[in-house]
Every structure is written in C-alpha cells, then in structure tokens.
N, C-alpha and C positions, 0 to 999 in steps of 0.2 A: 853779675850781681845774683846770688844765689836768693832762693825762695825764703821768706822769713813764714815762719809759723803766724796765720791769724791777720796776713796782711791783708788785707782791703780792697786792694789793687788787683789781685786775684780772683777770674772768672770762674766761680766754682760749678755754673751751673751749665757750662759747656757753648757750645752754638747752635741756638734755637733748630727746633726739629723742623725740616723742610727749608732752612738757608741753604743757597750754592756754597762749596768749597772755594774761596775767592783763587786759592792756589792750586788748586789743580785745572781750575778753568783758565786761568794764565799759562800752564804749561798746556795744556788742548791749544790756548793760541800761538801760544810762537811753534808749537809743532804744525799747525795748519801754515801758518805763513813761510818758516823751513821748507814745506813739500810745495805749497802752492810756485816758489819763486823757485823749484827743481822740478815740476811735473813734467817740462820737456825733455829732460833726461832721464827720468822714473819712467815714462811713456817707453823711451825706447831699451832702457833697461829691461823692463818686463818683457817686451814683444824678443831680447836677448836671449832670455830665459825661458821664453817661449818654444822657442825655434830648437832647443835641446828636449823640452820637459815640458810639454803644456799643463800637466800637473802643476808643477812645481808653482809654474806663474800664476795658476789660480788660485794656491794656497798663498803665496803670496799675498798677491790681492786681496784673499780673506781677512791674513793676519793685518793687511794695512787699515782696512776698513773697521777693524774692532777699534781701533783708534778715536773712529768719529762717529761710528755708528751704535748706538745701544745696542746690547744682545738682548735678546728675549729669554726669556726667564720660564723654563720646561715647567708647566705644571701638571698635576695628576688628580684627573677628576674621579673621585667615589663618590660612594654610597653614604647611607648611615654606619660609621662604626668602620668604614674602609672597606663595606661591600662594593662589591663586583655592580656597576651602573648595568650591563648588558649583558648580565645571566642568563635570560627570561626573551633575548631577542632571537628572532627565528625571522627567516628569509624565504619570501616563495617570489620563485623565479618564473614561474606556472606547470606547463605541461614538459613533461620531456620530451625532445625532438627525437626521430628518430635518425641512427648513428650512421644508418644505410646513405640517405638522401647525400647529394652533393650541394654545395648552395653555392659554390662557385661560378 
C-alpha cells in the first residue's frame, strides 16, 4: 500500500529523541543468544587462532566485543577559539643528577 499524500496515519515527527531502537536491540539479542549457545566453540575457536597468530585472536576478540560493548567516543579538549590548553605548562623535575654516579 503505497504512501497517500496528507495521510494521518503517518508519523511525521519521527521517534521521540532518546527512545531505544526496538530493532536493533532485537538483533543485539538474538546475536547475544547465537554466541551465548556457541561460546564453547568460539572459546576453542579463538585459543585455534591463537596458537597460529596471537594477534589475530585479539583482534578478533576486539572486533567481537564492538558488538556489545559501547565504543568511546575520542574527544579533543581546547582552549578558547581551539587554543592549545598546555601552551604555558612547563615541568621541573628538580636538580640534575649527575651522569658519573652509578645508582645500581
């Protein structure tokens, strides 16, 4: 049934700001319950993959866990105007040792 012009029935103001996506929290579930009811074979899969490429299985790992885990979100703190916060900072460490001494 296509869209009529002016229909009534029609949400035009969207889904309220801060509602959950009912549909993509359903697919988050049955991909949780997928791996939950294969994790004894994902377990030994990875320790597989391991055993070649310990790399590999940790990116793995990473990529699997974007799935359920929020990523953080990089931000970048300035100034006024997108100056430099730490222009102006300067570090004293104190006296300098001297380079002869052993401290071993």
């Amino acid at each position: 049934m296509p869209f009529t012009k002016g229909d009534p029935n029609i949400n035009r103001s969207g889904r309220p700001k801060g509602s959950p996506n009912l549909i993509n929290q359903e697919i988050r579930e049955a991909y949780a319950m997928v791996l939950e009811n294969r994790l004894p074979d994902l377990n030994r899969w990875i320790g597989q993959v391991a055993q070649d490429d310990p790399a590999k299985a940790a990116d793995l790992l990473m990529k699997l866990s974007e799935r359920f885990l929020p990523l953080l979100a990089r931000t970048e703190i300035t100034g006024a105007d997108g100056a430099d916060l730490f222009k102006n900072l300067k570090f004293d460490f104190g006296d300098e040792q001297d380079s002869g001494t052993d401290l071993t």
